[in-house]
C-alpha positions as CSV (number, residue, x, y, z in Angstrom):
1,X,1.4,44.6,30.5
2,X,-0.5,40.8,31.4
3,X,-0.1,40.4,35.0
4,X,1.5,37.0,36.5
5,X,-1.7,35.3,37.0
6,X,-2.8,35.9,33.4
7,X,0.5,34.8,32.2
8,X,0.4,32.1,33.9
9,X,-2.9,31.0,32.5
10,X,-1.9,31.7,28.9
11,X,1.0,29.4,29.6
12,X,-1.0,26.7,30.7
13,X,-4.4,27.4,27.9
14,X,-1.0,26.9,25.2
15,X,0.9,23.7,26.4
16,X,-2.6,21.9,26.6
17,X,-3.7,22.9,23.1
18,X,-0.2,21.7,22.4
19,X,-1.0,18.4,23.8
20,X,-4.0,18.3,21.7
21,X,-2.2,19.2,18.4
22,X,0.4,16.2,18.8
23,X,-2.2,13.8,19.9
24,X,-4.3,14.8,16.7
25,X,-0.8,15.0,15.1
26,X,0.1,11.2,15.7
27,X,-3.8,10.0,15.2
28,X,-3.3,11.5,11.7
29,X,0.5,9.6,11.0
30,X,-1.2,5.9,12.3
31,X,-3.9,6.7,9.8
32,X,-2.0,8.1,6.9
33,X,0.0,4.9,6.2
34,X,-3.0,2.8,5.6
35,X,-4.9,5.3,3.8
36,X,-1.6,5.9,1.8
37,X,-1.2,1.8,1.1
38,X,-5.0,1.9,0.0
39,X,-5.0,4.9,-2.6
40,X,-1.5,3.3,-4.1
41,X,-3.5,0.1,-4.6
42,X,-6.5,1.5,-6.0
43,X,-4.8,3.6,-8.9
44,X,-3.3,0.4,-10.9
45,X,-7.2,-1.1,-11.0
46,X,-8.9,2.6,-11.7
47,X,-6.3,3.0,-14.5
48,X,-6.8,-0.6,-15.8
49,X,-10.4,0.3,-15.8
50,X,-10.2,3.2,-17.7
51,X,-7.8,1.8,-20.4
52,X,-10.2,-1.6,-21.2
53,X,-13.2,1.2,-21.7
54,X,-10.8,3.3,-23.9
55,X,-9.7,0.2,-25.6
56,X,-13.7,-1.1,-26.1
57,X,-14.1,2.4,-27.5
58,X,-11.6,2.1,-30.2
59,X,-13.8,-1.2,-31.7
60,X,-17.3,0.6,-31.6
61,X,-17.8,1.5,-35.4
62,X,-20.8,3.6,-34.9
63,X,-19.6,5.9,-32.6
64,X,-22.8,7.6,-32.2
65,X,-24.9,5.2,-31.6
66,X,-22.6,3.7,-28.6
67,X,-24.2,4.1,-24.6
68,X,-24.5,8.1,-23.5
69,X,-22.1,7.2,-20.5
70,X,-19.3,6.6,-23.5
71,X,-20.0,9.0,-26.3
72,X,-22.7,11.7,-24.0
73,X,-25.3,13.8,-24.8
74,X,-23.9,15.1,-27.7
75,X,-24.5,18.4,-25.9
76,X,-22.2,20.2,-24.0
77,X,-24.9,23.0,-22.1
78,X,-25.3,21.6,-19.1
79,X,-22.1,20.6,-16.5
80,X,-22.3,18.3,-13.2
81,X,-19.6,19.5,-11.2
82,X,-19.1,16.8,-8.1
83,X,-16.9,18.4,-5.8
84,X,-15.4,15.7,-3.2
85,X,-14.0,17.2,0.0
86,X,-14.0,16.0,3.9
87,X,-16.2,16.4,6.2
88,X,-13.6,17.0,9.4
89,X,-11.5,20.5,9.2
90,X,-8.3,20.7,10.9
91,X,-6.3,19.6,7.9
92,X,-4.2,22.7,6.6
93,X,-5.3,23.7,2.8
94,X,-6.6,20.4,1.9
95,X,-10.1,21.1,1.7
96,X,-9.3,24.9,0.6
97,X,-7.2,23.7,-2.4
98,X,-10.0,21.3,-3.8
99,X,-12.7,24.5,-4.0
100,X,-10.1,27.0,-5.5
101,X,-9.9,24.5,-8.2
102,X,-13.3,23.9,-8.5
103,X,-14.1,27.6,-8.3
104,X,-11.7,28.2,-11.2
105,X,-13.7,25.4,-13.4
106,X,-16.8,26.9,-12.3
107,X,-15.9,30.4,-13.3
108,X,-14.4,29.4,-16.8
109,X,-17.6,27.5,-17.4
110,X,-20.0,30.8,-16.9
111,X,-17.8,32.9,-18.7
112,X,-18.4,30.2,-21.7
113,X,-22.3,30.4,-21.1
114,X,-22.5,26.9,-19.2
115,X,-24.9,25.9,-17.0
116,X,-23.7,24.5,-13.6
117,X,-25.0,21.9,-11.2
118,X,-23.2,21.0,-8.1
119,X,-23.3,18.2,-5.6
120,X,-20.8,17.8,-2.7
121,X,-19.3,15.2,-1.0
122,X,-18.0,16.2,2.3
123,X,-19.7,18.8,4.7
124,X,-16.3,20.9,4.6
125,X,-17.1,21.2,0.3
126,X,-20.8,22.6,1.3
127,X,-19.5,24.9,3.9
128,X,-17.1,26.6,1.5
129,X,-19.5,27.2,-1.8
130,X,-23.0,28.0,-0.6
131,X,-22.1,31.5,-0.2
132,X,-21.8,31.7,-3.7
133,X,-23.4,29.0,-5.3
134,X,-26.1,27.7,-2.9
135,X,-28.2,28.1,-6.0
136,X,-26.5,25.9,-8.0
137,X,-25.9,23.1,-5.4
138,X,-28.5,20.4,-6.0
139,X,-27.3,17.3,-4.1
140,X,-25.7,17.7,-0.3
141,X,-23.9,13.6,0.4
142,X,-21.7,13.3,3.5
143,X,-20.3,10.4,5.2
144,X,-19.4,11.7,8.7
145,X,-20.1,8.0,9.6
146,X,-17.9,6.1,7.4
147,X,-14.5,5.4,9.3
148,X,-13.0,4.6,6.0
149,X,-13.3,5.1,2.7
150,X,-15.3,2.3,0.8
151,X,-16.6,1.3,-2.2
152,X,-20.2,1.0,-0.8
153,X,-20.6,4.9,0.0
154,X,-19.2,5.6,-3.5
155,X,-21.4,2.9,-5.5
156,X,-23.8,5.2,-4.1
157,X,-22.9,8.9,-5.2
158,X,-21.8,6.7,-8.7
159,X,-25.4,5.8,-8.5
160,X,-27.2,9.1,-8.1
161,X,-24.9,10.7,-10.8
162,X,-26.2,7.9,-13.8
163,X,-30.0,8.4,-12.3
164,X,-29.4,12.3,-13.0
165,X,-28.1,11.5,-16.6
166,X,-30.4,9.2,-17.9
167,X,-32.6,11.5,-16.8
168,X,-31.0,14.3,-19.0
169,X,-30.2,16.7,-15.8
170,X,-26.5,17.2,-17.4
171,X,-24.5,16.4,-20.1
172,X,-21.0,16.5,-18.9
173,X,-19.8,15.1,-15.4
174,X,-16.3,16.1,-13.6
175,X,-15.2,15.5,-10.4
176,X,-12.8,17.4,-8.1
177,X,-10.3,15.7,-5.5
178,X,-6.7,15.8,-4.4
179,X,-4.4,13.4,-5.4
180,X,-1.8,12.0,-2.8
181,X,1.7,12.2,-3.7
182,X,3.6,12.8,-0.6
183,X,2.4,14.3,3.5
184,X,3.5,17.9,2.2
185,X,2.5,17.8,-1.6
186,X,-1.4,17.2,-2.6
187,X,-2.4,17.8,-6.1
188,X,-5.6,19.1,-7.1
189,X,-7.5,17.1,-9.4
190,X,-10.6,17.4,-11.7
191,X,-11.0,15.1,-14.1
192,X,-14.4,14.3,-16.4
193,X,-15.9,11.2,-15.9
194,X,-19.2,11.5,-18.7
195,X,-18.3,11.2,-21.1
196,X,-14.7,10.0,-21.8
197,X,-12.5,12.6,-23.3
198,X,-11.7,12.6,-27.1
199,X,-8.1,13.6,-26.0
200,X,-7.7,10.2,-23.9
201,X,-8.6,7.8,-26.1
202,X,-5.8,8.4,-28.3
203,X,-3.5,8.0,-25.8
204,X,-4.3,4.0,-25.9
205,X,-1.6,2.3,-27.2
206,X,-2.0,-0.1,-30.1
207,X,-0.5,-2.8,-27.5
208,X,-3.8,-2.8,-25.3
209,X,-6.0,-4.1,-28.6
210,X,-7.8,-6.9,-27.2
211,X,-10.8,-9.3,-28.9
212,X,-14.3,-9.2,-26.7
213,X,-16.8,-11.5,-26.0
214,X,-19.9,-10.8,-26.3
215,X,-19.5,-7.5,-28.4
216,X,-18.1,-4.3,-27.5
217,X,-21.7,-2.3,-27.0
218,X,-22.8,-5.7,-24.4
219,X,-19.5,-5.2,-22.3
220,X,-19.6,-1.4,-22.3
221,X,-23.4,-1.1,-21.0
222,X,-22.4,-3.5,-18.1
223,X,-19.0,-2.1,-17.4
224,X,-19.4,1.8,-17.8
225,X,-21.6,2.5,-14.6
226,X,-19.0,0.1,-12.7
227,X,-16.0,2.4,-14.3
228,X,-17.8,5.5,-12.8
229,X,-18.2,4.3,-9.1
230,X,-14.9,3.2,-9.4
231,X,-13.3,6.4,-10.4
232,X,-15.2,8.1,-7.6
233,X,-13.9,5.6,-5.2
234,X,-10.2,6.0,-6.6
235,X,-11.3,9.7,-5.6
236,X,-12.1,9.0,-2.1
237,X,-8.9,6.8,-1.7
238,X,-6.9,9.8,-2.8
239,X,-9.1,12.6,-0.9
240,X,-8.6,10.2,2.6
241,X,-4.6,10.0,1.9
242,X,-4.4,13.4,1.3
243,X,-6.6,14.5,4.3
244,X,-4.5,12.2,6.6
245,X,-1.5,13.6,5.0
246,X,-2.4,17.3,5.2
247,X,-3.5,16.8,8.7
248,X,-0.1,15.4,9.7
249,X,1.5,18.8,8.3
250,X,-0.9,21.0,9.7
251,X,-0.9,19.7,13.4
252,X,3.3,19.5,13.1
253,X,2.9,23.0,12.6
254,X,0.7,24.1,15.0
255,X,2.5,22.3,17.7
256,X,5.9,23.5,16.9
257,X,4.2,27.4,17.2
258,X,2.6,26.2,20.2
259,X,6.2,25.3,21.8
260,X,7.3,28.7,20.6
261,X,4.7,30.5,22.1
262,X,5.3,28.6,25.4
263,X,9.2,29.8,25.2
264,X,7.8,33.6,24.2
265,X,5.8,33.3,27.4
266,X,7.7,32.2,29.6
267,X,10.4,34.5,29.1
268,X,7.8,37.2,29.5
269,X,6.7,35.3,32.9
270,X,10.5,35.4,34.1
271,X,10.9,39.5,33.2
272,X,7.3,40.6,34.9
273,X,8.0,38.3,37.7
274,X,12.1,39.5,38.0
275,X,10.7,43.5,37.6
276,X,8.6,42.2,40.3
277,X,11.0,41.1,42.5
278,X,13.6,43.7,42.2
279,X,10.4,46.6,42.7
280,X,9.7,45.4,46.2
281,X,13.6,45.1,47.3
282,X,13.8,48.5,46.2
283,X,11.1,49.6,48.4
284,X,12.0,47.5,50.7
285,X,15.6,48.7,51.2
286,X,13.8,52.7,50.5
287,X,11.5,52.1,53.6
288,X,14.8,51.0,55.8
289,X,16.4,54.0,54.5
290,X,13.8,56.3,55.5
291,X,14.0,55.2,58.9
């Protein structure tokens, strides 16, 4: 059984890590709401995006022929897996949920005799998969020094992916995130960026037919490495909701099981130091007997 003393230190060790929990617990709520406000503006642009390179698509007659980032390799050997994760911990299963996912993708593609490539985007995504794919990791990109979430640091992984495909390192590009949809709830995500799925472009409605100037192959060749930077950055909108979100959650928890422990311990404190009492009264009132 702890003695007094070391009760009494366990007490204290608890209520400040309980401190700590609901300081980190309200850093995260202050945060979450602008994060939130940013990801839920930057999903009607993304989407917009998307649709107008759908809709260009549809008006291409030689399919073929139209720029790799559209139409790809025409290969489907080689897979760029870009696997976007934080680079703090302390958020619950946020960064957990994103490398299940991508683990799943990764082991579906070996089993189909793909070849993987990986780059990560967040420390926490590193951490997690070089035990069993250090091999396969070819890019390491973190942004411990971005405060926020901008468009400049994901210009720049948008960047590095197009160099790596015009250079013919991969042939088919996916990216992994969570998608925000409430503090509790968020969704993994992986969703192929080179090229555009078949499946998606008939899902443009007949509505969104527009008429382009200059032609359809000028505005896609401008516009398609401007789409991918901006679905990464939709990414990173969604990823620093999320993280905020699951943060929240996590240091709730933590700090209600730190007040519970504090109430388990003290009650232990009060019985040790009670038995306590009551042992030296008894010897107390023995040793005046004895006389």
């Amino acid at each position: 059984m702890a003695s007094l003393d070391d009760l009494k230190k366990r007490i204290s060790s608890v209520k400040s890590t309980q401190k700590i929990t609901k300081a980190m617990k309200m850093v995260a709520a202050a945060k979450l709401r602008r994060a939130q406000e940013n990801a839920e503006r930057g999903r009607p642009y993304s989407e917009k995006m998307n649709n107008i390179i759908l809709n260009l698509s549809n008006g291409i007659a030689d399919f073929e022929n139209a720029p790799k980032l559209l139409a790809g390799t025409g290969q489907d050997k080689v897979h760029l897996c870009v696997v976007m994760t934080a680079d703090r911990g302390l958020c619950g299963g946020f960064n957990t949920n994103i490398i299940k996912k991508a683990k799943v993708f990764f082991h579906k593609l070996s089993e189909s005799g793909k070849k993987i490539k990986i780059i990560t985007v967040g420390s926490k995504g590193y951490d997690q998969l070089k035990r069993l794919y250090k091999d396969k990791i070819i890019e390491r990109i973190s942004f411990k020094e971005s405060k926020n979430a901008n468009y400049f640091d994901a210009d720049k992984v948008g960047k590095i992916i197009i160099e790596k495909f015009e250079k013919n390192e991969f042939d088919v590009c996916t990216i992994f995130y969570n998608q925000f949809k409430n503090v509790i709830t968020q969704i993994p995500q992986e969703q192929q960026i080179i090229p555009l799925k078949t499946s998606e472009k008939k899902d443009v409605s007949s509505e969104q037919n527009y008429e382009f100037e200059p032609n359809e192959d000028e505005i896609l060749l401008n516009l398609l490495p401007k789409n991918i930077s901006t679905q990464i950055f939709k990414a990173m909108l969604e990823n620093s909701a999320s993280e905020q979100g699951s943060r929240m959650s996590a240091m709730d928890n933590a700090t209600r099981n730190a007040g519970e422990m504090v109430d388990k311990l003290t009650i232990e404190y009060n019985r040790s130091r009670q038995a306590a009492i009551t042992k030296e009264l008894i010897e107390i009132i023995s040793g005046a007997e004895s006389l």
